[in-house]
C-alpha positions in Angstrom: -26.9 -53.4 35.7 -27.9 -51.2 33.0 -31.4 -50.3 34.4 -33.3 -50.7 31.0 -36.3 -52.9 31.3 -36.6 -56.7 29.5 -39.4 -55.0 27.6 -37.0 -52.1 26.1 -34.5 -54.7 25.5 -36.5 -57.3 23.6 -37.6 -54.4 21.4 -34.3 -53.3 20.5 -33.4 -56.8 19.5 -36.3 -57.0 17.2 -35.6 -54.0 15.5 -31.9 -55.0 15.0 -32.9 -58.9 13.8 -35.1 -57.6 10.9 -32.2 -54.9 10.1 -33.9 -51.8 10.6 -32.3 -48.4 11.3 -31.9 -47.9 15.4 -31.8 -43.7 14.4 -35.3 -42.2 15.6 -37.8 -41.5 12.9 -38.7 -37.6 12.7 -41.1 -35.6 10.8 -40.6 -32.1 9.1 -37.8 -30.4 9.7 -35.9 -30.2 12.9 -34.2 -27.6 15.1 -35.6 -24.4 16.5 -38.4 -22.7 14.3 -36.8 -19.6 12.2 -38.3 -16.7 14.1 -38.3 -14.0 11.7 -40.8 -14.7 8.5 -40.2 -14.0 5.1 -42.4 -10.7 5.6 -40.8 -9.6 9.0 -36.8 -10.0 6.8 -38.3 -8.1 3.8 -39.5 -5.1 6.3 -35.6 -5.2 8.1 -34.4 -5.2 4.6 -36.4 -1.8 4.1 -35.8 -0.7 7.0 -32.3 -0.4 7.5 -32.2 1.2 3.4 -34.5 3.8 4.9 -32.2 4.3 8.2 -28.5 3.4 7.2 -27.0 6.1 9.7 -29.2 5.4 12.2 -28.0 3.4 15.6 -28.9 -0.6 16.1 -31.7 0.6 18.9 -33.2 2.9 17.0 -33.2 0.9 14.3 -34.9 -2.0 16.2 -37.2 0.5 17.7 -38.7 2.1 14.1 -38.9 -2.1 13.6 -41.3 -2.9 16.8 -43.3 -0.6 15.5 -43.8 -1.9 12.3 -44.4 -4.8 14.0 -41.3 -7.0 13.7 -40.3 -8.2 17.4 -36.6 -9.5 17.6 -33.3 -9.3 20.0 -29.8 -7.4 19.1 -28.5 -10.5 18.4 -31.0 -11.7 15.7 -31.1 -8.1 14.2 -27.2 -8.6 13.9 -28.2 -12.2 12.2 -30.4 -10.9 9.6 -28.0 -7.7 9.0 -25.5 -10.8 8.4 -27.6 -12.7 6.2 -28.6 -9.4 4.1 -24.5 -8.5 3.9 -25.5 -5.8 5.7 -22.2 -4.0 7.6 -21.4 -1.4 9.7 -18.8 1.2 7.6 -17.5 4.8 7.7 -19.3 6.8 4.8 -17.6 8.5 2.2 -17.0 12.0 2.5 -18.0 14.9 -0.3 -18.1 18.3 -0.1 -22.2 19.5 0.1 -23.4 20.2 -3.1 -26.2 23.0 -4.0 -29.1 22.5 -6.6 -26.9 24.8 -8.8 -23.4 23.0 -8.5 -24.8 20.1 -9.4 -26.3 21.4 -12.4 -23.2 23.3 -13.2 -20.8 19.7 -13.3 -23.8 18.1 -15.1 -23.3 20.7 -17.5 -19.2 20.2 -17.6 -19.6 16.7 -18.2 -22.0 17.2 -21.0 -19.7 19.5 -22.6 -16.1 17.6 -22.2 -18.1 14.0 -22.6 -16.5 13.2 -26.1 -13.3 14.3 -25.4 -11.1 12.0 -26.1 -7.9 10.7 -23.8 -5.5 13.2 -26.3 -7.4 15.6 -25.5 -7.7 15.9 -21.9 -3.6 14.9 -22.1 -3.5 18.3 -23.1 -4.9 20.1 -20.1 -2.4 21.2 -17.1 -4.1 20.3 -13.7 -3.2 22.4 -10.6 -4.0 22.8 -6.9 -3.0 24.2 -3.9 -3.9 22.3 -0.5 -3.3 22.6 2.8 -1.8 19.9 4.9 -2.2 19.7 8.7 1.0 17.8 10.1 0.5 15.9 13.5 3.1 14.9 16.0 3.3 11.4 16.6 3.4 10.2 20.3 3.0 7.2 22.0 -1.1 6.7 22.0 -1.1 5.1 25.8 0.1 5.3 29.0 -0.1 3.1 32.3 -1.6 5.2 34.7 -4.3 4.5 37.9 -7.9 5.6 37.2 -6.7 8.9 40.1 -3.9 10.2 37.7 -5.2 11.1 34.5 -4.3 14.9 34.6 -0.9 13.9 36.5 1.5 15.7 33.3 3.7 12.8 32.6 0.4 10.8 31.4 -0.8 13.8 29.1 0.6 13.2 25.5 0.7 17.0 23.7 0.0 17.5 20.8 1.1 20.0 17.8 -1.2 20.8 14.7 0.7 22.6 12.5 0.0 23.2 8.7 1.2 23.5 5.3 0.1 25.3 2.4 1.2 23.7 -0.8 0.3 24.3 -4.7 1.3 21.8 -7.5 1.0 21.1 -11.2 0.5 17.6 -13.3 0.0 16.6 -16.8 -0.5 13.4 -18.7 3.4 14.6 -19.3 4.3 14.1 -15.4 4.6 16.1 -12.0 5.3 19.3 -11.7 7.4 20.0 -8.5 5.7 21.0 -5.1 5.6 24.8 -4.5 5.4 25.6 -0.8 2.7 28.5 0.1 3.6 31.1 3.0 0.9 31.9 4.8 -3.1 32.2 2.6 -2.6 32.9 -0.8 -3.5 36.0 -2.3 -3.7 37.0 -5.6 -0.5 39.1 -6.1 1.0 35.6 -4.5 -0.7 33.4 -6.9 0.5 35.7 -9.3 3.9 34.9 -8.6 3.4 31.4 -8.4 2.0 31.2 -12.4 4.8 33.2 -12.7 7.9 31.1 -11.6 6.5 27.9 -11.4 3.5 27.4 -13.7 4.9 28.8 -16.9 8.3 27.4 -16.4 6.9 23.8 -16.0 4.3 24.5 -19.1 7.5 25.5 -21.6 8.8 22.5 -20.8 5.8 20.5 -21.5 4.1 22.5 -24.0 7.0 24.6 -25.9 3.8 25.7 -28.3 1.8 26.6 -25.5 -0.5 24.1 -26.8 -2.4 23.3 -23.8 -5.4 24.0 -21.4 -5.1 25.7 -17.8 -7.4 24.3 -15.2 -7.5 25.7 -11.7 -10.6 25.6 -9.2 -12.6 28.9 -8.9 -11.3 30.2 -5.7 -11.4 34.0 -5.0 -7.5 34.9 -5.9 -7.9 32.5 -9.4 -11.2 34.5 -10.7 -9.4 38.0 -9.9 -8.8 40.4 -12.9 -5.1 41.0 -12.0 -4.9 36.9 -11.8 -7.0 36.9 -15.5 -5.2 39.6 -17.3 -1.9 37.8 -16.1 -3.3 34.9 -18.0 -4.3 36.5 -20.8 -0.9 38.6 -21.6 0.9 34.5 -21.5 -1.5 33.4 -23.7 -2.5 30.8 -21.2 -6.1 29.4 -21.9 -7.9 28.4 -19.3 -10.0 25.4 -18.9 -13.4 26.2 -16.9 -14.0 24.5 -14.2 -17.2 24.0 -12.0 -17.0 25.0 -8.0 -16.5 22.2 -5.5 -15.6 19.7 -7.3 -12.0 19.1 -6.2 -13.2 15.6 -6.3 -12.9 15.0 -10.2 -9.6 16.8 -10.5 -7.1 13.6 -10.8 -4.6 15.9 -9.3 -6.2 14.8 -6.2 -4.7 10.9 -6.7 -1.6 12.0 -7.9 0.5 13.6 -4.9 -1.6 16.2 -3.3 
């Protein structure tokens, strides 16, 4: 009935009357051999340092020829293994040779200031901010009616120039910019909304200025301006937005 020979059967009852284990004896390890060495994980590991914006293919091309043979799908393994992940970079502003000596050089100079002394200095900024209309993202159209108007979503960029103010003593209030500003505007701004907010803070005008070096800031009008307030300016190195915290507070 159960097809198994006498011979099979007499077997299994002899293994069974001297109480031995019925589970089939195997040597070494089992399942399917790794097929990447040590050598062949230590080269993707290098590889993919070396090549981080490059795609998967060309990735697993530069490895074939380096001699390390393997699908998409065990590239994506060892990636995996290595926590290795596929993420949008971080985005700076390109630095020259000379910029980057320059904030060398401002950190340097400002690195033993103390957190009473940098609560001192007046941080400012003026940004522009591109507004965009929010519409539906789809639409249920036939593969034949793309162009057809009621499945077009428009869209309108529009854009705001803004300048603001903080302090360790709080946030200055948002001054909207018409148009580009130029220094006879700038001007104005210091004028109405800078030195207002600084009397408030600072009655003894005991503080530091810091604004960015953009054109309209470095003009003579723009310094004399400063001068003849008695405003003292911090200096600070070109494109680096980046380590002005006015950039985490609202702008």
């Amino acid at each position: 009935m159960c097809k198994v020979s006498q011979s099979t059967v007499r077997n299994i009852s002899k293994v069974v009357q001297q109480g031995e284990s019925m589970t089939p004896k195997r040597s070494g390890k089992c399942g399917r051999k790794r097929i990447t060495t040590p050598r062949d994980e230590r080269k993707i590991r290098q590889i993919t340092i070396e090549n981080r914006n490059k795609p998967r293919k060309v990735i697993r091309d530069i490895l074939e020829k380096a001699g390390v043979t393997l699908s998409d799908m065990t590239l994506r393994r060892r990636w995996k293994e290595q926590n290795f992940s596929c993420r949008r970079p971080l985005k700076k502003p390109k630095l020259t040779p000379a910029m980057r000596l320059k904030r060398l050089e401002f950190a340097k100079k400002y690195k033993h200031w103390t957190a009473e002394d940098w609560h001192k200095v007046c941080f400012s900024k003026e940004s522009s901010i591109q507004i965009l209309e929010d519409h539906t993202q789809f639409v249920r159209r036939r593969s034949n009616e793309k162009f057809k108007e009621d499945c077009i979503v428009e869209r309108v960029k529009l854009s705001l120039m803004i300048w603001g103010v903080i302090s360790a003593k709080g946030n200055g209030r948002l001054y909207i910019v018409e148009n580009t500003i130029r220094q006879d505007q700038y001007i104005k701004v210091l004028s109405e909304k800078l030195i207002p907010q600084t009397s408030e803070w600072f009655p003894n005008k005991d503080f530091l200025f810091m604004h960015d070096s953009a054109p309209c800031h470095k003009a003579k009008k723009v310094a004399k301006f400063l001068n003849d307030h008695q405003i003292k300016v911090l200096e600070w190195p070109g494109i680096s937005s980046d380590i002005n915290p006015i950039e985490i507070s609202y702008i």
